[in-house]
C-alpha positions as CSV (number, residue, x, y, z in Angstrom):
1,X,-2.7,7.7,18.4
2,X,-3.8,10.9,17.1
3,X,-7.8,11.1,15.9
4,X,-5.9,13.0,12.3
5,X,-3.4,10.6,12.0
6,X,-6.3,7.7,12.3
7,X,-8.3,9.5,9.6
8,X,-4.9,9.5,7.1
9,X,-4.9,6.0,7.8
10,X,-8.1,4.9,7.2
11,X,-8.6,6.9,3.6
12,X,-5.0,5.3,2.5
13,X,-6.7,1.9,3.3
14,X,-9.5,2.8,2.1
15,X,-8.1,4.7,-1.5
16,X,-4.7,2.5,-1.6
17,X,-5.9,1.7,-5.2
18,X,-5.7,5.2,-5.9
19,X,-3.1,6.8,-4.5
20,X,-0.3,7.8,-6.6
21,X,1.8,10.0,-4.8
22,X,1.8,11.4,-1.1
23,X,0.6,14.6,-2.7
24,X,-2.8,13.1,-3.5
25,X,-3.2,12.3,0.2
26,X,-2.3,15.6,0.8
27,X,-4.9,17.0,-1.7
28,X,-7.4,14.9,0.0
29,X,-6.8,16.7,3.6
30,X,-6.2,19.8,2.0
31,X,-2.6,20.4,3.9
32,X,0.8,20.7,2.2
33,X,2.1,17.1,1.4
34,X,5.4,18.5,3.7
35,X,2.9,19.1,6.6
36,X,1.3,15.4,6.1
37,X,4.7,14.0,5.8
38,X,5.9,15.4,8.9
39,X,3.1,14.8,10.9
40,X,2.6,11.8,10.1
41,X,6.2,10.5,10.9
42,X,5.8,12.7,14.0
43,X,2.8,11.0,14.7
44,X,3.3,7.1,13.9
45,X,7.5,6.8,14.0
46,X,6.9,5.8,10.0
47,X,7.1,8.0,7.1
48,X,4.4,8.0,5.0
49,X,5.2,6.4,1.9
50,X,6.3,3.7,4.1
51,X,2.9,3.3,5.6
52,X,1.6,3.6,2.0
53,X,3.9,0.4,0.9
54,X,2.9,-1.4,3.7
55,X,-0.7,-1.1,3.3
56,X,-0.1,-1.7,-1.0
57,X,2.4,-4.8,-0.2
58,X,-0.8,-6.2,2.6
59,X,-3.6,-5.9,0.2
60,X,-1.7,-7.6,-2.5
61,X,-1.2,-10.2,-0.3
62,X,-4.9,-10.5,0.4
63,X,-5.6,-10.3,-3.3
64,X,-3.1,-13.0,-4.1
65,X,-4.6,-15.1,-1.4
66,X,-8.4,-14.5,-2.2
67,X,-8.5,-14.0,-5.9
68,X,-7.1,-15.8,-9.2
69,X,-6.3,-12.3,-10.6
70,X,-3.0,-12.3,-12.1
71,X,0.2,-10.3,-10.9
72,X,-0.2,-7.8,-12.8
73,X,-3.7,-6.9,-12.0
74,X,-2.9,-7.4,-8.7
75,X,0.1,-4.5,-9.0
76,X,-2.3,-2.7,-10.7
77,X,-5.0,-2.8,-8.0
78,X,-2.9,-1.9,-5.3
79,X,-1.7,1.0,-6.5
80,X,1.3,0.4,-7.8
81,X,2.2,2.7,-11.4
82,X,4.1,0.2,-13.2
83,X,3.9,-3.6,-12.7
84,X,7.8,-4.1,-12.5
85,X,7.8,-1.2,-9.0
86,X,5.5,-4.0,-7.8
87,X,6.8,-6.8,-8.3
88,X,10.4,-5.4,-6.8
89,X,8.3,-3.7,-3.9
90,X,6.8,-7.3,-3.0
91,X,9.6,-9.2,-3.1
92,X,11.6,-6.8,-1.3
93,X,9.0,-6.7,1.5
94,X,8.1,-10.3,1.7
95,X,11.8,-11.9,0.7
96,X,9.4,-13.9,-2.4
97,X,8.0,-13.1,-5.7
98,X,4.1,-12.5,-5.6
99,X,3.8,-16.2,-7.4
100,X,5.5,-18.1,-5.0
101,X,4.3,-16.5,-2.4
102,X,0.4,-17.1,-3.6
103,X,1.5,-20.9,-3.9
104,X,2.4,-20.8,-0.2
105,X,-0.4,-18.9,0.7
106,X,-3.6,-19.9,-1.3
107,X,-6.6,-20.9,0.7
108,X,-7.3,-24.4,-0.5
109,X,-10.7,-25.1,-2.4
């Protein structure tokens, strides 16, 4: 893996919460957001907003698992504009809505 494309990954980890579009990535690495996209597909087989919805859907699963925050907030937190996109996004990706899949997934107290 290439040391750039490991940095692009770590700050949309990192700023998930943040990121609204690919061009804010972009902004951040001060390239053209058509560069970014390009490389990074080059780079990891993955486009970016891809990566960027894996990473969103993954820490909304951690969130759903660790905290009592509610869906919304949770949508919110990851990134995600509107709390309907997230609710789609993470049933889409997980085949579940965000409730049942926190009542499958809860640690127990």
């Amino acid at each position: 893996m290439d040391a750039e494309t490991e940095k692009i990954r770590r700050y949309v980890r990192s700023h998930v919460g943040h990121i609204r579009t690919i061009q804010d990535v972009a902004h951040h690495f001060e390239v053209s957001s058509e560069t970014l996209r390009r490389a990074f597909r080059r780079a990891e087989g993955v486009s970016l907003s891809r990566f960027i919805t894996q990473v969103r859907v993954e820490k909304a699963k951690a969130l759903l698992r660790e905290t009592d925050l509610l869906c919304f907030e949770i949508c919110y937190a990851v990134g995600f504009t509107r709390e309907d996109t997230g609710a789609k996004v993470f049933k889409r990706e997980t085949g579940c809505t965000m409730q049942a899949w926190r009542a499958r997934n809860s640690q127990p107290e």
